[in-house]
C-alpha positions in Angstrom: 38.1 -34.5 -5.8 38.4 -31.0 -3.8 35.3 -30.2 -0.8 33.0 -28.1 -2.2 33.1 -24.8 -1.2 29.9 -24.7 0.9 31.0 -22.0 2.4 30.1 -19.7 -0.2 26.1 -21.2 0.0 24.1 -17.9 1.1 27.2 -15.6 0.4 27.5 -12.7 -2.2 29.0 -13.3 -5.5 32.1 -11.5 -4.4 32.9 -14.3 -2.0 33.6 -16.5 -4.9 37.4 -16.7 -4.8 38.5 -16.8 -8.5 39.0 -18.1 -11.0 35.5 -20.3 -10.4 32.8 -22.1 -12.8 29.7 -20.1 -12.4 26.1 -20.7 -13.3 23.8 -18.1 -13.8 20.5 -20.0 -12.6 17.8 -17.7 -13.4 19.8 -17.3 -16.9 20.1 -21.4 -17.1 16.1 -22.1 -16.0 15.0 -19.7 -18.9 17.1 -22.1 -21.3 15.8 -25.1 -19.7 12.2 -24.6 -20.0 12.4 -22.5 -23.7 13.7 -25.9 -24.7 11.4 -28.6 -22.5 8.4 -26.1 -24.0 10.0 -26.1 -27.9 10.0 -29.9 -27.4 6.3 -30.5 -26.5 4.9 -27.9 -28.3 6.7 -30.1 -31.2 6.1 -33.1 -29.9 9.7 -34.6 -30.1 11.2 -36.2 -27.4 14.3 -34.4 -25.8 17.5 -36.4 -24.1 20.0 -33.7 -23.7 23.3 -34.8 -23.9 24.9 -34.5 -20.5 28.5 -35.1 -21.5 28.2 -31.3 -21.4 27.6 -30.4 -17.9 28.4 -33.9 -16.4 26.6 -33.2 -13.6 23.6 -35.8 -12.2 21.6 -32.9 -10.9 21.6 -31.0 -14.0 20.2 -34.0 -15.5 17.8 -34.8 -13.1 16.3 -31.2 -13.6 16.2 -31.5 -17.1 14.2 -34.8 -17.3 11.9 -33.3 -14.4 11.2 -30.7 -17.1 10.3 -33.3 -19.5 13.3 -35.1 -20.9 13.1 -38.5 -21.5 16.7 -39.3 -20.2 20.1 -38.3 -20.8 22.7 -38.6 -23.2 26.6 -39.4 -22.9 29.5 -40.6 -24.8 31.8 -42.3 -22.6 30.8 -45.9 -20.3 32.4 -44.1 -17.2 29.9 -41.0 -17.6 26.7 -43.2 -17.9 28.4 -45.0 -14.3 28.6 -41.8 -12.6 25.2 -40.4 -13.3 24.2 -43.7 -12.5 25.5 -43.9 -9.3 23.9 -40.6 -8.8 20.6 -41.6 -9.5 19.9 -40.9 -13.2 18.1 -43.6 -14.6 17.4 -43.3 -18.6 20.7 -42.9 -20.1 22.2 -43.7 -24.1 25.6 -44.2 -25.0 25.4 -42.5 -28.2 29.0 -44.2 -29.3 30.3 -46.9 -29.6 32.2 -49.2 -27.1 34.3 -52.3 -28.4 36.7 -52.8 -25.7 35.4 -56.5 -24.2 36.4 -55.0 -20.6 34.3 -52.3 -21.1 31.5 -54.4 -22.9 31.4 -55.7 -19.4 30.9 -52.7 -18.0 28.4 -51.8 -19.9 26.4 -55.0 -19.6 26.3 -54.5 -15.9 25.0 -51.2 -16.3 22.3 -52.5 -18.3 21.1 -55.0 -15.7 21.3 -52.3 -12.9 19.0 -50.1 -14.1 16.7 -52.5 -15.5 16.8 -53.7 -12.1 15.1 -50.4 -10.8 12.8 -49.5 -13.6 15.3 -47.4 -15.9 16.9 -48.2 -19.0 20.0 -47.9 -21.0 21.0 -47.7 -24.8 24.3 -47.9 -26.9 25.1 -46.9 -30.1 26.6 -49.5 -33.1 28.2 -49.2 -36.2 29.5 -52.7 -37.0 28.6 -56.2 -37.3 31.8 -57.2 -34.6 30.0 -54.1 -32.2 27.0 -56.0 -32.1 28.7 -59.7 -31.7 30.6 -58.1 -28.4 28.3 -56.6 -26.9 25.8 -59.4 -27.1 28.3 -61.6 -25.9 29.0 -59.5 -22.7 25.1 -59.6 -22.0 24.5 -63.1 -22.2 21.2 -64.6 -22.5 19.2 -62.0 -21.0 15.9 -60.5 -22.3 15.7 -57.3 -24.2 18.5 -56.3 -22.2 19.3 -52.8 -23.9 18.5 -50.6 -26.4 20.5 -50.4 -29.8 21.0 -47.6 -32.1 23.0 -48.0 -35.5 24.9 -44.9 -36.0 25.2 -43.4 -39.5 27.8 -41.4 -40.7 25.6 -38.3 -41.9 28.4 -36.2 -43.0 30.6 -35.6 -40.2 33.6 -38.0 -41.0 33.7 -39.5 -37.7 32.1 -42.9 -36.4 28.8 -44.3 -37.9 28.5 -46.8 -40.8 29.4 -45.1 -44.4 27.7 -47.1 -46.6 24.2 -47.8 -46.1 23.4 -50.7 -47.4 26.3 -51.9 -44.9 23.7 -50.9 -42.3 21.0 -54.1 -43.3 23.3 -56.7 -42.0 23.9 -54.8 -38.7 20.2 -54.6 -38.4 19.5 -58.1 -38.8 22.3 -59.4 -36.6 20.8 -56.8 -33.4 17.0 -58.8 -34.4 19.2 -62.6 -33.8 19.4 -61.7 -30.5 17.1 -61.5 -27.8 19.4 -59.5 -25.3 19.3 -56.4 -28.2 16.0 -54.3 -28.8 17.1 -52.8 -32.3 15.8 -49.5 -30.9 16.2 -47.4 -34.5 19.2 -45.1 -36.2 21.5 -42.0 -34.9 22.1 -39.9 -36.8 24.2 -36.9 -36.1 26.1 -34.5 -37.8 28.9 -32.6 -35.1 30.2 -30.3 -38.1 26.4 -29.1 -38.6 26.3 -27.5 -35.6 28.8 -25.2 -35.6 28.2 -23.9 -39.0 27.4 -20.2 -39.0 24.7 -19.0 -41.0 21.4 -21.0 -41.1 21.5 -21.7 -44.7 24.7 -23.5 -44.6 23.1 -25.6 -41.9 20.2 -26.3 -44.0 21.9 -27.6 -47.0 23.9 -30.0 -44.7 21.4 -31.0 -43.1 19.2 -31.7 -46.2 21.9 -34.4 -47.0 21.6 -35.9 -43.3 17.9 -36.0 -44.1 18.7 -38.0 -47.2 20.8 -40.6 -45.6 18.3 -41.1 -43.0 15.6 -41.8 -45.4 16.9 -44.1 -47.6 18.6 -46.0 -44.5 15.1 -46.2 -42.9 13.8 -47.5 -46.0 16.3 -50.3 -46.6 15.9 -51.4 -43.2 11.9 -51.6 -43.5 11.8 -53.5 -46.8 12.8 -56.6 -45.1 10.6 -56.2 -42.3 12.4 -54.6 -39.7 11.4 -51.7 -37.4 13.1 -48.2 -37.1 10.9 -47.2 -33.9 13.4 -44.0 -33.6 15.4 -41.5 -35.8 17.8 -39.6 -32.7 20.4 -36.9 -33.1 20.6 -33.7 -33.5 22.4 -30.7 -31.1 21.7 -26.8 -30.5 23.0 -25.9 -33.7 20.2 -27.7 -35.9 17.5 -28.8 -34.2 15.0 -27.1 -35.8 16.2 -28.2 -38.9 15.2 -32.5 -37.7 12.3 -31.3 -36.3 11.1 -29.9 -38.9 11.9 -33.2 -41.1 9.3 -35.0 -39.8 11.9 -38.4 -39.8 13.7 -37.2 -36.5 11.6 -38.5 -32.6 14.3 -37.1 -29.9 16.4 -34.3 -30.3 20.1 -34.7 -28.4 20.5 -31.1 -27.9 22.9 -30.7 -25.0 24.8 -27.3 -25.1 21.7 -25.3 -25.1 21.7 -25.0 -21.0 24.8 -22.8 -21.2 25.4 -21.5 -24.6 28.9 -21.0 -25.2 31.0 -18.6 -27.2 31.0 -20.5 -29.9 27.2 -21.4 -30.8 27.0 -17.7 -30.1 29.1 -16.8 -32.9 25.9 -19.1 -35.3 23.7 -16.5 -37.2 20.1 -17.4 -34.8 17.7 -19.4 -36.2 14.7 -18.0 -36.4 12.7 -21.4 -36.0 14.8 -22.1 -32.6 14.0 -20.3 -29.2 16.6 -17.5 -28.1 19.2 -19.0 -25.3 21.2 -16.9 -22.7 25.0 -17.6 -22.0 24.5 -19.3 -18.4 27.9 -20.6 -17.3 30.8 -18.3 -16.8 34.2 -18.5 -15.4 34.7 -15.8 -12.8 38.0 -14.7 -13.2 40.0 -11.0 -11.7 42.6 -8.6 -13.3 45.6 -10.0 -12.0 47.9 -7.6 -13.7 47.6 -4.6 -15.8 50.1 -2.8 -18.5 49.2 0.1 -20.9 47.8 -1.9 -23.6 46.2 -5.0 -21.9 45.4 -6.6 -18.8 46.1 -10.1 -17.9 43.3 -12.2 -15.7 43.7 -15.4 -13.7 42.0 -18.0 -15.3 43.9 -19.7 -18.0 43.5 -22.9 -20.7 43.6 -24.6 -17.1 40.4 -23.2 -16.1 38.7 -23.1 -19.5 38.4 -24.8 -22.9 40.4 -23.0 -26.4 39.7 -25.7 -28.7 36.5 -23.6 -29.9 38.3 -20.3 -29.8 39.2 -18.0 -27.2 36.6 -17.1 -24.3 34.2 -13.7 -24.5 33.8 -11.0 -21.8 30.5 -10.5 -20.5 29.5 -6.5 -21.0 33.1 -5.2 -21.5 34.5 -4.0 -24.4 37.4 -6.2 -24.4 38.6 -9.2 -25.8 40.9 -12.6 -25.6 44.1 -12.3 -27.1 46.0 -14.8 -25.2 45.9 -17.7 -23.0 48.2 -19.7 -21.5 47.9 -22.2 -18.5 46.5 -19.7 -15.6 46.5 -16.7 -18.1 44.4 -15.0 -20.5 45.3 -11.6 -21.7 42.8 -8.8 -22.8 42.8 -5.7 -24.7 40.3 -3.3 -25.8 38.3 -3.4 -28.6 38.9 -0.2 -29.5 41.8 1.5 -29.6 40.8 3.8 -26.7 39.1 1.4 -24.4 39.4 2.0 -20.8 41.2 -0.9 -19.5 39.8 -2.6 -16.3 41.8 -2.0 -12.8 44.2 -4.2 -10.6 41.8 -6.4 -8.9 38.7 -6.3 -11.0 36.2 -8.7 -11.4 35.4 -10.1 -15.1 33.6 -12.7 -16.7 34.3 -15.1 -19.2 32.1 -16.7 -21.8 33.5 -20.4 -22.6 34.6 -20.8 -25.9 33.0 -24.4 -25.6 31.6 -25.3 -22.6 32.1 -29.3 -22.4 35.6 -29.7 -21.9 35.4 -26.8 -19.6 33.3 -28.2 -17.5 35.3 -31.1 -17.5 38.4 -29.0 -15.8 36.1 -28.7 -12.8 35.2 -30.4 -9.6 31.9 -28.2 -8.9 29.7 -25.3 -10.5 28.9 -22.5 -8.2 25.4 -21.6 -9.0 24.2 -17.6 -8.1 21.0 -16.4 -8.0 20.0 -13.1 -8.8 22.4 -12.1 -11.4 26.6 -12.1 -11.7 26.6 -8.1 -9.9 24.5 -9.0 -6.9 23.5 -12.1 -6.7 24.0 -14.5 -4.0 25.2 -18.4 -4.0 22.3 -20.7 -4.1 24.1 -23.9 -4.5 27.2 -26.0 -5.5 27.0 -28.5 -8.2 29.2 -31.6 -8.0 30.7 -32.5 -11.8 30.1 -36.4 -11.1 31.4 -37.7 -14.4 34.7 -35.2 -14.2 37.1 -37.2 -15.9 35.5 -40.2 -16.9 37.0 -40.4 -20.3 37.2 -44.4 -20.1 
């Protein structure tokens, strides 16, 4: 991993060489506590999913503003903010790999050792048999969630009376606390208008209910219904069936929930993170900045440009063309400094070693601090 450019701490935002992840911190605190406030005034619980910034501090700022912990979806991410002191964190996936099942185990212990706690997420009977077998005999060990598949075609158990057995097997053993269901719908999220959201999410709320129901006819607890992102949450508070919302994009808002018609029942977020990027070369119809696919994410769609009228039409590895949005758009000079929204800002974060955070605004703001990405790479 690269030093972090401490230099720039105390600098002008010029002095940021490009092309650089940048957060906006007065932008990002606004989004921080219209969320931590939306959640008590509720009275959910919120654990942000952190597999979107990656970053310990980050974390540790949200749960000082009331989160209850931290999300993440890979064993390696829950190490590294670990490691870095975070000390609530939930694997919301699953992990089958025995090696890593070991991992995960130890994990457990550690921060039970120092007051904190961890949680994983099943979906089948042979999940549960592993991962008690890599924890041994030890007491209430770790949190379990069953994951439903609520409409997004990805892991979680289909069928839900497949989810009693799963249930029962988690209560045989005294390692597992059988800690309630997830239940989140990815596609949901990303769903532009808020009616469309609503009627998927009305059949989420369906599944939930008669999985909850099963699973208490026979005696069983459901202590916790957990899910939810930016895109919906609202929609599970509203339910009444949902405790913690898993909203995790929020902090930053990227291009893409951007594109969502707003919900009127959610608070209004400000794009936060930014990759600052400089015209690098300039013909008559477009310009051509520094920051490529290498230095942000495409898989959402291509990045915005703060306050210009310009947009992507390009990108290649340290590229991204621009042109005008209309046909007689003054084009930006050799040299000039422009901003890019994220078309999704998780894997972008992931292409970074550190987040430069400016105070002040992007014009004249100065560098306030560097933020190490501490679970960069941790796909394992």
């Amino acid at each position: 991993m690269n030093q972090p450019p401490e230099q720039w701490i105390g600098q002008g935002v010029a002095e940021v060489d490009t092309p650089a992840l940048v957060i906006d911190l007065d932008a990002m605190e606004r989004n921080l506590q219209r969320m931590a406030s939306y959640a008590s005034q509720h009275r959910v619980r919120l654990r942000p999913h952190a597999k979107m910034h990656k970053c310990a501090e980050l974390a540790r700022r949200q749960m000082a503003a009331g989160a209850v912990g931290v999300c993440v979806q890979k064993t390696g991410e829950a190490e590294a903010l670990a490691a870095a002191g975070v000390d609530d964190i939930y694997i919301s996936n699953e992990v089958i790999a025995p090696h890593k099942l070991q991992r995960v185990a130890a994990l457990a212990r550690s921060l039970k050792s120092r007051g904190g706690r961890l949680a994983i997420a099943v979906d089948a009977l042979a999940g549960v048999e592993r991962l008690a077998q890599a924890l041994g005999a030890a007491e209430n060990m770790i949190d379990v969630f069953i994951e439903l598949d609520v409409g997004h075609g990805r892991c979680g158990v289909h069928q839900v009376e497949d989810v009693l057995p799963i249930a029962q097997a988690i209560a045989t053993h005294s390692s597992l606390r059988l800690a309630g269901l997830q239940a989140y719908h990815g596609g949901a999220q990303h769903l532009r208008s808020v009616h469309e959201r609503r009627a998927a999410l009305d059949q989420v709320l369906a599944r939930v209910r008669q999985t909850r129901q099963l699973v208490t006819s026979v005696g069983l607890a459901v202590p916790l219904v957990t899910g939810a992102g930016s895109g919906t949450f609202a929609l599970e508070t509203s339910s009444g069936l949902f405790g913690e919302l898993q909203a995790g994009s929020y902090l930053f808002l990227d291009a893409d929930y951007a594109r969502n018609e707003p919900d009127p029942d959610q608070p209004v977020f400000e794009h936060a993170l930014f990759v600052k990027t400089q015209v690098m070369s300039v013909a008559p119809s477009h310009v051509v900045v520094d920051a490529g696919h290498k230095s942000h994410a495409i898989d959402s769609g291509l990045p915005g440009v703060l306050a210009k009228p310009l947009r992507a039409v390009a990108c290649s590895d340290e590229h991204t063309t621009l042109k005008g949005i209309h046909t007689n758009a003054q084009l930006p000079a050799l040299g000039e400094t422009l901003w890019l929204i994220p078309g999704h800002c998780d894997p972008t974060v992931n292409l970074h070693d550190w987040m430069v955070g400016v105070r002040g605004g992007l014009d004249n703001g100065k560098v306030e601090e560097i933020f190490r990405v501490d679970a960069r790479g941790r796909l394992d």
